[in-house]
N, CA, C and O atoms as CSV, one atom per row, in Angstrom:
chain,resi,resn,atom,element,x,y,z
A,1,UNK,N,N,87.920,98.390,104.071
A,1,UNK,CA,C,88.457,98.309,105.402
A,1,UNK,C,C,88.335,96.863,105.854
A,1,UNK,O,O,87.218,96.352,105.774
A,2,UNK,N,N,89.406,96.104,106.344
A,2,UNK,CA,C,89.326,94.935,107.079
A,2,UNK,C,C,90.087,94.906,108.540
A,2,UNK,O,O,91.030,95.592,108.933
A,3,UNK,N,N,89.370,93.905,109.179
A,3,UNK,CA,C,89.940,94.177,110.491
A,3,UNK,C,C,90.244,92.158,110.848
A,3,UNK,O,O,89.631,91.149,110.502
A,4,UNK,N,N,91.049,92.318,111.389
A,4,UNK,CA,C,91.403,90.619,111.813
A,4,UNK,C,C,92.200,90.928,113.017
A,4,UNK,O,O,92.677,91.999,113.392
A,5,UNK,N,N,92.243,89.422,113.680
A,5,UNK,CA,C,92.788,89.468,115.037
A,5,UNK,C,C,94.113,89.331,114.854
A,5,UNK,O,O,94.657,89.635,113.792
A,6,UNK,N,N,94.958,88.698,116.235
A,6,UNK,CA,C,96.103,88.639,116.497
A,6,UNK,C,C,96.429,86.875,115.476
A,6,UNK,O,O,97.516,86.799,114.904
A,7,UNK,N,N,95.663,85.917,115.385
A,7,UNK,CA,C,95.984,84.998,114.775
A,7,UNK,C,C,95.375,84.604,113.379
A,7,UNK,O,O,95.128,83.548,112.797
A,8,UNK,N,N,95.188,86.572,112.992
A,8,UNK,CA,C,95.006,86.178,111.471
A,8,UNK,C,C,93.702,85.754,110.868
A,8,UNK,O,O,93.558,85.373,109.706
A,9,UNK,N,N,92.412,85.899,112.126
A,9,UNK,CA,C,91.123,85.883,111.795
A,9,UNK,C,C,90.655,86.813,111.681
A,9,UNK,O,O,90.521,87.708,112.515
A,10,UNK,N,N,90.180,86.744,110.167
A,10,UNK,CA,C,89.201,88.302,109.441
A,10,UNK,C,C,88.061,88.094,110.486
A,10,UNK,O,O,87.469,87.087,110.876
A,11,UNK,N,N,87.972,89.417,110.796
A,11,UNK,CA,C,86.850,89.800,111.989
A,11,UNK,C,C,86.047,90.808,111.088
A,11,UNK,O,O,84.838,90.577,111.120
A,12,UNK,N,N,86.252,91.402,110.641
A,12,UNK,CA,C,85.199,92.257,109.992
A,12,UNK,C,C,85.684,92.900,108.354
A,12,UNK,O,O,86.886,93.124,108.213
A,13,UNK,N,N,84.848,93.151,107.287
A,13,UNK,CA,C,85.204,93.885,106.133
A,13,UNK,C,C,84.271,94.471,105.703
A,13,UNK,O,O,83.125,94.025,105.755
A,14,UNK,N,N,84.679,95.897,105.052
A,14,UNK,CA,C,83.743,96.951,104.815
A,14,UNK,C,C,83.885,97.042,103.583
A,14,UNK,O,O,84.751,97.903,103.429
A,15,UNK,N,N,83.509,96.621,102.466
A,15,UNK,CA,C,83.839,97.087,100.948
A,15,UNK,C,C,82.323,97.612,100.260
A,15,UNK,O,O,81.707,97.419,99.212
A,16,UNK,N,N,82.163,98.286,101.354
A,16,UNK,CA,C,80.932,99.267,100.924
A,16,UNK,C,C,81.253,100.807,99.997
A,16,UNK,O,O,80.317,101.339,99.401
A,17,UNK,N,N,82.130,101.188,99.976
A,17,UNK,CA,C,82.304,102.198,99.434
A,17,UNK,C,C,83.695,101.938,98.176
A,17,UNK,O,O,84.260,100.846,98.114
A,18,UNK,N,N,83.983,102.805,97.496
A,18,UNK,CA,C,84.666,102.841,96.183
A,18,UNK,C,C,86.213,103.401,96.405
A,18,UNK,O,O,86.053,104.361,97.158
A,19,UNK,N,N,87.213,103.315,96.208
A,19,UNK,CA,C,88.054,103.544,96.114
A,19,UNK,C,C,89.014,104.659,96.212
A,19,UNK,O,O,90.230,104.833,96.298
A,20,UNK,N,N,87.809,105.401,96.155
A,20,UNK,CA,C,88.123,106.936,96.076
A,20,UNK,C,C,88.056,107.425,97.290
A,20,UNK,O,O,88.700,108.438,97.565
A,21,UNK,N,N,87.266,106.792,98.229
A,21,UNK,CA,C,86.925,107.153,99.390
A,21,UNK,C,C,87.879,106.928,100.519
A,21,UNK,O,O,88.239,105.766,100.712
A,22,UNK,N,N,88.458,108.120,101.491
A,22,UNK,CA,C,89.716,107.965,102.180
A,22,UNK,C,C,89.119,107.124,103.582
A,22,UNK,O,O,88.099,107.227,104.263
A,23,UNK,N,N,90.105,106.409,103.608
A,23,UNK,CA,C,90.230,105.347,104.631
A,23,UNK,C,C,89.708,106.021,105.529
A,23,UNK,O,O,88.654,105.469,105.847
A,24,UNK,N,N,89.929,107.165,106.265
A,24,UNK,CA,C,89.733,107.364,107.580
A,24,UNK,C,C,88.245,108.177,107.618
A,24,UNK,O,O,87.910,108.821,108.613
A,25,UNK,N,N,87.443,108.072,106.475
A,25,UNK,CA,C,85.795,109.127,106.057
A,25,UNK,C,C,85.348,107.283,106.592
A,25,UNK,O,O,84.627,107.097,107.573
A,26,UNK,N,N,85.813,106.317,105.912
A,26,UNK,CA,C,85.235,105.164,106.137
A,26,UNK,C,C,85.449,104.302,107.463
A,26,UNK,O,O,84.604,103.422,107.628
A,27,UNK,N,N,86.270,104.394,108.264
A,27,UNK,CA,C,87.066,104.395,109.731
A,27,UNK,C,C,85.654,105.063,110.343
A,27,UNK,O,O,84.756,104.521,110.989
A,28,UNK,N,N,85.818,106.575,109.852
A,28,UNK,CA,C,84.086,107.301,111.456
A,28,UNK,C,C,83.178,106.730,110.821
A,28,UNK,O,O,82.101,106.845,111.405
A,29,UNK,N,N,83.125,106.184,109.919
A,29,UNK,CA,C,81.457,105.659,109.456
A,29,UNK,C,C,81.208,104.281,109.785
A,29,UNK,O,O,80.154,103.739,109.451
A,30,UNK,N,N,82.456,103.454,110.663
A,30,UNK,CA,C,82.362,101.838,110.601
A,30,UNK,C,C,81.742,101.702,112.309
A,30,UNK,O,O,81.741,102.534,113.217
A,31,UNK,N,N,81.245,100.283,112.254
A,31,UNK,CA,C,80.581,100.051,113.542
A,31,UNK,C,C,81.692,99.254,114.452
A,31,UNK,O,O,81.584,98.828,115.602
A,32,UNK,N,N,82.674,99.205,113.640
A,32,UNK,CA,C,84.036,98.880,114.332
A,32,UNK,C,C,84.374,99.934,115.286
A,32,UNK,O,O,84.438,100.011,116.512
A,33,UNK,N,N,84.589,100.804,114.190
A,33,UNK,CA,C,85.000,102.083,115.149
A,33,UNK,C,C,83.922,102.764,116.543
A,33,UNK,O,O,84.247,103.432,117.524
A,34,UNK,N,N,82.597,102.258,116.105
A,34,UNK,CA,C,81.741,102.708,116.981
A,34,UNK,C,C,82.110,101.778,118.654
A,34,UNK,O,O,82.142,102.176,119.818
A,35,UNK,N,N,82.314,100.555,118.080
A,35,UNK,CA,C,82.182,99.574,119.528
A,35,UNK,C,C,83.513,99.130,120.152
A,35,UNK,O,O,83.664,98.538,121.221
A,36,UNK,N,N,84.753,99.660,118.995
A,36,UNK,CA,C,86.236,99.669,120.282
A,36,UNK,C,C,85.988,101.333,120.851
A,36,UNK,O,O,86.433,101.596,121.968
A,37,UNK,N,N,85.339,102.335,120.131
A,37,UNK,CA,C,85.478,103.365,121.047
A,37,UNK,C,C,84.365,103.070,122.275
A,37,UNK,O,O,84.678,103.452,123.403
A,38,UNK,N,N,83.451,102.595,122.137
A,38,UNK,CA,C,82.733,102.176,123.251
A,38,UNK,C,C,83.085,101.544,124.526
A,38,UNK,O,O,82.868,101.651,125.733
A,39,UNK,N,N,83.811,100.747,123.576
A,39,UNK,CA,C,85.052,99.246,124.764
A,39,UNK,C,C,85.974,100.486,125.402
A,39,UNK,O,O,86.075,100.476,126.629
A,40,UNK,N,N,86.502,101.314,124.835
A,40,UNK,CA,C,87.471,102.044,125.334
A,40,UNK,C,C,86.778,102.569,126.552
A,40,UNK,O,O,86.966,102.133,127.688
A,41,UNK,N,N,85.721,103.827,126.134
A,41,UNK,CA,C,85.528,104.529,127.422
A,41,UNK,C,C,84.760,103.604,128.522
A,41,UNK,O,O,84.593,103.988,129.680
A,42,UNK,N,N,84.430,102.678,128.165
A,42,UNK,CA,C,84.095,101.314,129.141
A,42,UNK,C,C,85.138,101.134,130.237
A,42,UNK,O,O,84.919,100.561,131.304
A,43,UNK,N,N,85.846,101.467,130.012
A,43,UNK,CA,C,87.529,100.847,130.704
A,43,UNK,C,C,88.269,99.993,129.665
A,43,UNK,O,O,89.433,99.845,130.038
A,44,UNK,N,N,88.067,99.488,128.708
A,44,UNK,CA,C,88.713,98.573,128.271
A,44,UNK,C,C,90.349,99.335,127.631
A,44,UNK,O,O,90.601,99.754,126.501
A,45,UNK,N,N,90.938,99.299,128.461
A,45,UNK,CA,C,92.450,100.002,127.844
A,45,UNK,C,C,93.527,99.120,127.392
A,45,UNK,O,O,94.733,99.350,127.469
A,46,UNK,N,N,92.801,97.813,126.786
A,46,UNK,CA,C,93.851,96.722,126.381
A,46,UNK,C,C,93.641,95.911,125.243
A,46,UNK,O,O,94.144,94.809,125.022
A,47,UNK,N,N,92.793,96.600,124.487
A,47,UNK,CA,C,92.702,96.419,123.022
A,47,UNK,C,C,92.707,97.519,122.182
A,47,UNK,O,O,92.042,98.544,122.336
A,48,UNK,N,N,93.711,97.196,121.023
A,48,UNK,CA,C,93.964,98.054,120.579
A,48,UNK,C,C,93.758,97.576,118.552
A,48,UNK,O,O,93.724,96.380,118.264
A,49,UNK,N,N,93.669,98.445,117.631
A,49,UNK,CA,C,93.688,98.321,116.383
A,49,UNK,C,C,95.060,98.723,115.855
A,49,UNK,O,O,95.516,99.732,116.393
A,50,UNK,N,N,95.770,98.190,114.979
A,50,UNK,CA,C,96.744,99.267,114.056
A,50,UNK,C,C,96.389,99.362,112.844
A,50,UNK,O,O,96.024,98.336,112.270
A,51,UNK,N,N,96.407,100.640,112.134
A,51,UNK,CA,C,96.027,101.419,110.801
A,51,UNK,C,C,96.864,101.640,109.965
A,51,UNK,O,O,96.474,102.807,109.937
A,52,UNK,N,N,97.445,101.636,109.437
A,52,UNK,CA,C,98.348,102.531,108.559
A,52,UNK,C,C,98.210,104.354,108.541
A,52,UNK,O,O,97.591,104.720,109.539
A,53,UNK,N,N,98.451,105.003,108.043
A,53,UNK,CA,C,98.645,106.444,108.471
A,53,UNK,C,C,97.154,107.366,107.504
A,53,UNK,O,O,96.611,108.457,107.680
A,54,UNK,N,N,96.947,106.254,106.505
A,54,UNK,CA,C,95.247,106.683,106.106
A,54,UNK,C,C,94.552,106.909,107.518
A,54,UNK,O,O,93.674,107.721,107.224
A,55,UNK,N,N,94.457,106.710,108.617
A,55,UNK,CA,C,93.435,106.634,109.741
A,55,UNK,C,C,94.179,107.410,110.656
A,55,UNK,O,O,95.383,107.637,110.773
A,56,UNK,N,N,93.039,107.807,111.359
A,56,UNK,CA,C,93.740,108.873,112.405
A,56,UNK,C,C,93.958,108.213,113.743
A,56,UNK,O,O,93.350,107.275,114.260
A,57,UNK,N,N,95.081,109.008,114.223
A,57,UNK,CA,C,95.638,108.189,116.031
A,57,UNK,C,C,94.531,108.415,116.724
A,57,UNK,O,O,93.778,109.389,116.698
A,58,UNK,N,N,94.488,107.356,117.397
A,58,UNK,CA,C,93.608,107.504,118.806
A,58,UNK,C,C,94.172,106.476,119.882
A,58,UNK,O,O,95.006,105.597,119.664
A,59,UNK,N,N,93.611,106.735,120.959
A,59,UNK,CA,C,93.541,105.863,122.265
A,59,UNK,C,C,93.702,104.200,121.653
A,59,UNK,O,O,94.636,103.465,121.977
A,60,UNK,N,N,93.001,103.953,121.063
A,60,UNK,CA,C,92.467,102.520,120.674
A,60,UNK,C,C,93.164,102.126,119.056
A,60,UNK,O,O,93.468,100.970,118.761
A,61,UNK,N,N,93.320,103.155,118.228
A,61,UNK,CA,C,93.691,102.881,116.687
A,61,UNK,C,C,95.922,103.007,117.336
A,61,UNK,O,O,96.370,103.578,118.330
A,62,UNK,N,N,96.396,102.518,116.657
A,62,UNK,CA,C,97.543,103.009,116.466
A,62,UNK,C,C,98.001,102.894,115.405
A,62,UNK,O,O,97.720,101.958,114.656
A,63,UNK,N,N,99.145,104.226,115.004
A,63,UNK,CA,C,98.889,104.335,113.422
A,63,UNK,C,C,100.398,104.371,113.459
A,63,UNK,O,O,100.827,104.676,114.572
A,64,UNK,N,N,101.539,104.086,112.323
A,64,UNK,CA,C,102.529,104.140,112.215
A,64,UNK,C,C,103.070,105.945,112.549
A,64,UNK,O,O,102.381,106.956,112.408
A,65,UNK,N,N,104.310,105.856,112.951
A,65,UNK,CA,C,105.109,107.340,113.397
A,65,UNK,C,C,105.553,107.812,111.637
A,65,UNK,O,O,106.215,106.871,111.200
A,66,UNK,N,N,105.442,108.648,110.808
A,66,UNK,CA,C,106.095,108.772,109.706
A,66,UNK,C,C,107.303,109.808,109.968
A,66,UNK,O,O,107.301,110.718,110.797
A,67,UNK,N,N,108.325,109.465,109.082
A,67,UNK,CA,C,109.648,110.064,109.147
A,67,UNK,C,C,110.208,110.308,110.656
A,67,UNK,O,O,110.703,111.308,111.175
A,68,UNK,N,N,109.945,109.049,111.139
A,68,UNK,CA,C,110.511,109.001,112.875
A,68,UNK,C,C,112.328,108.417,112.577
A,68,UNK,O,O,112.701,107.403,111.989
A,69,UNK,N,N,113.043,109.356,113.149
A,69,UNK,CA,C,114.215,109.177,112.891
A,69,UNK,C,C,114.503,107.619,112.972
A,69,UNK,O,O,113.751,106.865,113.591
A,70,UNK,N,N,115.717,107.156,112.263
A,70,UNK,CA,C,116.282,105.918,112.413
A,70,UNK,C,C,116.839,105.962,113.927
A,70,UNK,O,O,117.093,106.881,114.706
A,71,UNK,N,N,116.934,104.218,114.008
A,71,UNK,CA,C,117.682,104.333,115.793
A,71,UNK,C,C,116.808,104.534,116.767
A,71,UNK,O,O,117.127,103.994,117.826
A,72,UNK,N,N,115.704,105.192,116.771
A,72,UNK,CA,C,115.135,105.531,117.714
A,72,UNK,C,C,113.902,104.745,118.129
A,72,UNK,O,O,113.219,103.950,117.483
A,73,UNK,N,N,113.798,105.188,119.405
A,73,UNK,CA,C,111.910,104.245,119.761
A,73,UNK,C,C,110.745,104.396,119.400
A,73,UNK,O,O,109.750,103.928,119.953
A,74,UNK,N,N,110.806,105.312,118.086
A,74,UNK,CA,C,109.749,105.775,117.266
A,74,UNK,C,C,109.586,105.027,115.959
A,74,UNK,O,O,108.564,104.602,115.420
A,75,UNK,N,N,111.326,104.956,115.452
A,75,UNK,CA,C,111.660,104.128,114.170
A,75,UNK,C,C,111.311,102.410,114.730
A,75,UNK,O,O,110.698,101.512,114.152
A,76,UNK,N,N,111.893,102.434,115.891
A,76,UNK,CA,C,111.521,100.898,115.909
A,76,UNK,C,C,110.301,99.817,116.122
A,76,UNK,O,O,110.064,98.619,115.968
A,77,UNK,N,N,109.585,101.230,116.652
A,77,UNK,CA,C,108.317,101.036,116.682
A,77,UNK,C,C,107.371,100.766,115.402
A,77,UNK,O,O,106.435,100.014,115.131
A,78,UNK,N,N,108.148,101.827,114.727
A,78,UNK,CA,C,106.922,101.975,113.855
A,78,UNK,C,C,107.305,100.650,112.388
A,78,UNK,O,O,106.612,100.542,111.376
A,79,UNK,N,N,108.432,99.897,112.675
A,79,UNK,CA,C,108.890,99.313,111.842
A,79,UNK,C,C,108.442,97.655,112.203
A,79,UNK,O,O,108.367,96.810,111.311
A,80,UNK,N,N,108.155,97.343,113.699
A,80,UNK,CA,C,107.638,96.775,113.909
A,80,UNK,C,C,105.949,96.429,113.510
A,80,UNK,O,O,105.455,95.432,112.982
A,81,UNK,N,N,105.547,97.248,113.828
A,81,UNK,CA,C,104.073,98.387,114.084
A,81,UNK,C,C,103.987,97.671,112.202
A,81,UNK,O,O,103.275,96.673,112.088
A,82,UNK,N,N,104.558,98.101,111.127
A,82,UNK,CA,C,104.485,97.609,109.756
A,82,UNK,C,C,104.265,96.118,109.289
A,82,UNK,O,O,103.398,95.445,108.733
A,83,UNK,N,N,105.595,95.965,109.849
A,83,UNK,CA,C,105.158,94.043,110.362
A,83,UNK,C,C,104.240,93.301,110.558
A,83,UNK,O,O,103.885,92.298,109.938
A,84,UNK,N,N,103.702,93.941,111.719
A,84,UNK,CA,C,102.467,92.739,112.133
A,84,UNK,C,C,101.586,93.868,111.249
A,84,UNK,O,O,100.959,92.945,110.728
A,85,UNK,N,N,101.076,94.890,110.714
A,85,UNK,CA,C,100.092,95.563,110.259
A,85,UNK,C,C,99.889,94.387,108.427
A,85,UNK,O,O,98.879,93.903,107.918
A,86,UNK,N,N,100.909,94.363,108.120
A,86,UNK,CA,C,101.405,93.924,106.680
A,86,UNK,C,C,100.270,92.370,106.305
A,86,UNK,O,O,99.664,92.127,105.262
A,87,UNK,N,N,100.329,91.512,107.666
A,87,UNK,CA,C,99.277,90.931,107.460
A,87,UNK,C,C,97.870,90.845,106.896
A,87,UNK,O,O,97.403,89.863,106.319
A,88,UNK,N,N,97.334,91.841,107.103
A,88,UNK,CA,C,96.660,92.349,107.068
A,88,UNK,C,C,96.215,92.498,105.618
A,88,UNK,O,O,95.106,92.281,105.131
A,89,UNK,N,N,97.529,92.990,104.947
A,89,UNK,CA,C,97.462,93.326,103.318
A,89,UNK,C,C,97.560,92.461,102.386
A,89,UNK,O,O,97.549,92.699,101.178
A,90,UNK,N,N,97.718,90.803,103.220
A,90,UNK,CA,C,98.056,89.580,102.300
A,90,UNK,C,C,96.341,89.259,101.859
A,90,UNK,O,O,96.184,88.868,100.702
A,91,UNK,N,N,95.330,89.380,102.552
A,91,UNK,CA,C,93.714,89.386,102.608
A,91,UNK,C,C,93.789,90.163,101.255
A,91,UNK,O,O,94.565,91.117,101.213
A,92,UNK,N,N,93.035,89.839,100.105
A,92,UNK,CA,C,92.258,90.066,99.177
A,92,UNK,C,C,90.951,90.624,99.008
A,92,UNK,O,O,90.454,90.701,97.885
């Protein structure tokens, strides 16, 4: 699991566990996840994470829409939403 900001600074990485292990068993076990859900019920309603669809939706995570029709504000979202996520996957 890695997490980086809006300009591409690795903020955190978890390569504690093996491969086998699904993204989102390692998502409830991270202290990431512990302290934006914290920030959240704090008030903080203006930071947000995006996941890919291994991780589950929440308030704070946003995860791509799958098989969201073309044309629509779901497709364009979520095609965007890929974009800036994709960064993410250039990190080694």
């Amino acid at each position: 699991m890695k997490v980086c900001d809006s300009r591409l600074r690795l903020l955190a990485v978890n390569a504690r566990y093996p491969g086998s292990v699904h993204d989102a068993a390692i998502w409830n076990l991270s202290n990431v996840n512990v302290f934006i859900k914290r920030c959240f019920e704090q008030g903080d309603h203006e930071s947000w994470l995006l996941g890919d669809c291994g991780y589950p939706l929440s308030p704070w995570l946003m995860t791509p829409i799958p098989d969201a029709p073309r044309h629509t504000p779901e497709s364009r979202y979520t095609e965007k939403h890929g974009r800036v996520r994709n960064a993410i996957e250039k990190f080694v």
